[in-house]
N, C-alpha and C positions, 0 to 999 in steps of 0.2 A: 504494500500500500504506500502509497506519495504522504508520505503524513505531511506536507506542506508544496501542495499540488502552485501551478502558477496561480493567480489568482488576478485579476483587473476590475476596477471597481466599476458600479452600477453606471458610470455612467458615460463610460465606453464606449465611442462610434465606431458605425461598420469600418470607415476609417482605420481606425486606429487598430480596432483588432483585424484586419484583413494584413497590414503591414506587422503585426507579431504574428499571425498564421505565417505569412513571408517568410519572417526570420526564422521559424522553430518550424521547417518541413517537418520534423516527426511529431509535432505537437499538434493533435486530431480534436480534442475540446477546450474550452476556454471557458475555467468556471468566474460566474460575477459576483462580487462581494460587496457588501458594505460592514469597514472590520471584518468580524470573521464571521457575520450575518450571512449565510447565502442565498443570492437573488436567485442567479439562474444558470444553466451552463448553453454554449453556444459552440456547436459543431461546426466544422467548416464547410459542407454542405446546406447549412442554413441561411448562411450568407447569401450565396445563389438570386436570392429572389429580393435580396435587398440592392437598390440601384444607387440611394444617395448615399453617400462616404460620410455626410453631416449625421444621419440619420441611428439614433440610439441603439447599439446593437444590443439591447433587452428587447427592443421589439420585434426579436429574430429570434430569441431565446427562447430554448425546455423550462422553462418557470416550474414543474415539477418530473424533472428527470427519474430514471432511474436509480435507487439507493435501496443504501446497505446501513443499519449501524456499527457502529464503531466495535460491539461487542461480538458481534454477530460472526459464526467459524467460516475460514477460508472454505470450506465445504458447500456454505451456502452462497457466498460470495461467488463461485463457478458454475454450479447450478443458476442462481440468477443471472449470470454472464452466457451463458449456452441459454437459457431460456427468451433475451431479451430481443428485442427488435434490433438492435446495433452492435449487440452483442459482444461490445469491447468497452466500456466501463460504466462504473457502478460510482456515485457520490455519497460518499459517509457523511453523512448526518447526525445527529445526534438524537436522542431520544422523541424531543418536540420537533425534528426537521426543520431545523430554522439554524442551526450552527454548524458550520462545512469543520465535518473533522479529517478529512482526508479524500484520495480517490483509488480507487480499486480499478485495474482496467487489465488487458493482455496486450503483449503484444503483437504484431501485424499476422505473424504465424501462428496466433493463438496458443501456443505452447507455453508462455512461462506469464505468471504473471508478471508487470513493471513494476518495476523498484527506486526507492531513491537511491541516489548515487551522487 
């Protein structure tokens, strides 16, 4: 698990996060924060349909993505990962799903989970 995933605050334009998608080729979602509040996560595929670069990249965002808690076993974490529609990460939330404790995902080949590093 990313226990301190990247993180861009709420009020991130498509802009801005289309030039860090740029920089970070392997980096596939973009969680949004306020503190360690979280708003929403924004895939790179979401973007797609957003045209202005001014325009708030929340209003392209999973506002309730796929998650895991924080306690919850690497066992269910894979199971929800093979069960999901995108099928490569899961946002750790905390009990009320309102505080980003980390991010659970695989990598490209699905074989190992990501790690920090």
């Amino acid at each position: 698990m990313y226990l301190a995933p990247k993180t861009m605050s709420g009020a991130t334009t498509v802009g801005e996060l289309r030039d860090e998608f740029a920089r970070r080729p392997g980096m596939r979602t973009a969680l949004l924060t306020d503190g360690d509040q979280f708003l929403a996560a924004v895939e790179r595929g979401d973007l797609e349909k957003a045209g202005d670069a001014h325009a708030p990249a929340a209003e392209f965002a999973q506002r309730r993505p796929e998650s895991i808690g924080p306690d919850d076993p690497a066992s269910e974490a894979l199971a929800r990962l093979d069960a999901s529609d995108d099928g490569h990460r899961l946002v750790v939330l905390d009990e009320g799903g309102s505080v980003l404790a980390g991010l659970v995902c695989l990598n490209s080949a699905r074989t190992h989970f990501c790690l920090d590093r």
